[in-house]
Steps between C-alpha positions, in 0.01 A plus 500: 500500500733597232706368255908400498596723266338752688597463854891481298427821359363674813782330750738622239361850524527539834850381534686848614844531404754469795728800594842450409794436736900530517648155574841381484622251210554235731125509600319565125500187364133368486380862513322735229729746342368873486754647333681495144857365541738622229838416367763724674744415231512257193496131569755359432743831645766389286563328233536143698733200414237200470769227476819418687753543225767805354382781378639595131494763243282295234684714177800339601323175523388597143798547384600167580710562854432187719749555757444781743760645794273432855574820634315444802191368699173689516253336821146612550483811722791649424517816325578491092816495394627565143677287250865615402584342135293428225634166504401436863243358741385486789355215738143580581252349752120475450344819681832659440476868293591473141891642477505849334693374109323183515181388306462144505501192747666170396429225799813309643322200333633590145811669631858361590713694765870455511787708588285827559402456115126398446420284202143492357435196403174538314369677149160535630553845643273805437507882559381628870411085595453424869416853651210569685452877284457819731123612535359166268322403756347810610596936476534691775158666640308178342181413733565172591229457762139637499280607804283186507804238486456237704859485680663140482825397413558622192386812601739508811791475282388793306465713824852379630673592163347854471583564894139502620578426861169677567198481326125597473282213543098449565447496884419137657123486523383426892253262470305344771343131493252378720301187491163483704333201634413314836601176312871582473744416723899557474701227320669398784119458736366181511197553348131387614332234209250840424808723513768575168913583508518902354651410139444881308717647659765328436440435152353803400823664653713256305356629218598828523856366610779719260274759451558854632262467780500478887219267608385453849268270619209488768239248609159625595184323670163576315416756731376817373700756716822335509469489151459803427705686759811300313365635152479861624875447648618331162307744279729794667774306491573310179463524086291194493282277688402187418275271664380166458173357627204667602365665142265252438102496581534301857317667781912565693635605110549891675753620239281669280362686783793582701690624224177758387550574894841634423443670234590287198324538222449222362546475101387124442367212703501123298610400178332283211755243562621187734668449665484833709183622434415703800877744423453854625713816428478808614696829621524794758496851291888563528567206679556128523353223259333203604458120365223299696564185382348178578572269782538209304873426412494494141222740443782695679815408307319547174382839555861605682636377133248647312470840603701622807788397377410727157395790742836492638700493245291771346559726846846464445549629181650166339416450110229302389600171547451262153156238543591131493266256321521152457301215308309287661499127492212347554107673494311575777131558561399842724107548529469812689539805384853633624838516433705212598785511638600091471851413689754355245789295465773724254722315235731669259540326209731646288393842585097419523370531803257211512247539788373174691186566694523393872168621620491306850194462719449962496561770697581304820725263360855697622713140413385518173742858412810321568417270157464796324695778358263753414092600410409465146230747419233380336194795390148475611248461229572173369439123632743300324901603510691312222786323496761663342418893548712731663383701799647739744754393728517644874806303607595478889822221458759560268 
């Protein structure tokens, strides 16, 4: 049995990155970038007019001028046009390019127009005021996105402006869920008072919901072959395989040995924590990954939170995501010797997190994850967690 930190560290280690992929902009958002995205000219392209307004010579202004021949009308989009008299202006739009002669934007609020003559109304009028300056936001051949990025919508902005219809992205991982047990029937059976409604799949799936992953789902009896005729198929088949149920020490708990049967070697087998105790990892030389998690719901959802979700983010290239930590409220008592991972209740107050245990009735208790927001982890090694100390945060609700 190992340690947390441990089986983090050797999940981690074995998480292989993911070969890239072409995909089209419409289709990256949510994905991993794998590519550095540059500027392909300076942002703004032009020196922009930030303010509805005319567009003056600000000398003149200076020299005390405040009534200015509109020589014309200058609309966003249409190409620059150049002012004629010293004593002129211009009508500009926002978005509009800067007229060639002109340095300065005075908004229609502080000017007057009558008669084709524009009076400025206003003293309060400085050099090169209301324009968005050519290349202050970023030069031309800038990197503006890193291989790593984590495309949103932000990022998707960036890619439209700098023409990236196409662009190279982490390959979805093909992962490959399957819950065992006799007990479990579908959610829409009627079940027998010894039987159970499947629930992991469904929630560990939800889970993974917005990631870039394709998850299928399968059912299987506790029966040794049919087990592990489906593991040989997903093994050849998919990235990942995760299965819940079955990795514990019960006389039909075959996973351990089916999976040694196929050839994956396994790298750890329980943790010194709860709930989820009886987690296994392991890999095929080459090949797929696999997560034998246990049956029990939130033995299940905790160690989906906990470390596949890490694994794949790791596989797919994305940054190291900042940890989360958050106080907690009131002080709880833990005998054995494990890490705890206690459901709690988040509130933000003022920009503390403030963590308020919901520990339910364990690993069974499903209902209980709704009240929650997220697993506070608290180390082994201690009895006695305080009121008032901060902890790691493993958040599933925003």
């Amino acid at each position: 049995m190992i340690r947390v930190e441990e089986a983090t560290e050797i999940i981690l280690k074995y998480a292989p990155l993911i070969a890239p992929e072409d995909c089209l902009i419409d289709q990256a958002n949510g994905r991993v970038l794998r590519e550095i995205v540059h500027a392909d000219r300076d942002f703004p392209p032009f020196d922009r007019v930030a303010m509805d307004g005319i567009a003056i010579q600000f000398a003149v202004f200076q020299e005390g001028v405040r009534q200015f021949a509109v020589e014309g009308q200058v609309p966003a989009g249409q190409q620059p046009v150049a002012m004629l008299r010293r004593h002129g202006c211009l009508e500009v739009a926002t978005g509009a390019a800067l007229p060639e002669g002109a340095d300065t934007v005075v908004p229609y609020e502080h000017v007057n127009i009558e008669g084709g003559v524009a009076e400025i109304k206003t003293e309060s009028v400085t050099y090169r005021q209301n324009i968005h300056h050519q290349g202050i936001d970023q030069k031309q051949g800038t990197a503006l996105l890193q291989t790593g990025n984590l495309i949103g919508p932000a990022e998707m902005a960036i890619l439209a402006t700098v023409g990236k219809t196409k662009v190279s992205v982490s390959r979805k991982l093909r992962i490959a869920f399957v819950a065992t047990g006799d007990e479990l029937v579908e959610p829409e059976a009627t079940p027998l008072p010894w039987q159970i409604r499947l629930s992991n799949p469904y929630a560990l799936k939800s889970l993974l919901e917005g990631m870039p992953v394709q998850v299928d789902t399968f059912h299987c009896l506790d029966d040794f072959n049919v087990i592990k005729n489906l593991v040989k198929k997903i093994l050849s088949e998919y990235d990942a395989l995760i299965l819940s149920g079955g990795v514990s020490a019960g006389k039909r708990d075959y996973i351990p040995e089916i999976l040694q049967a196929c050839s994956v070697k396994i790298l750890f087998h329980k943790v010194l924590q709860r709930p989820g105790k009886p987690l296994l990892f392991g890999q095929i030389q080459d090949g797929a990954t696999v997560f034998g998690l246990p049956g029990n719901p939130v033995s299940a959802f905790m160690c989906t939170c906990k470390y596949v979700i890490p694994w794949i983010e790791k596989s797919q290239g994305l940054d190291n995501q900042s940890s989360e930590w958050a106080i907690l409220q009131e002080s709880l008592e833990f005998k054995p010797d494990l890490t705890w991972f206690v459901p709690v209740r988040i509130e933000n107050q003022l920009g503390i997190l403030r963590a308020h245990p919901r520990p339910g009735h364990g690993s069974g208790d499903l209902a209980n994850l709704q009240a929650a927001d997220g697993f506070l982890e608290l180390p082994r090694g201690q009895d006695l967690y305080g009121a008032g100390a901060a902890y790691r945060l493993i958040r599933y609700r925003k």
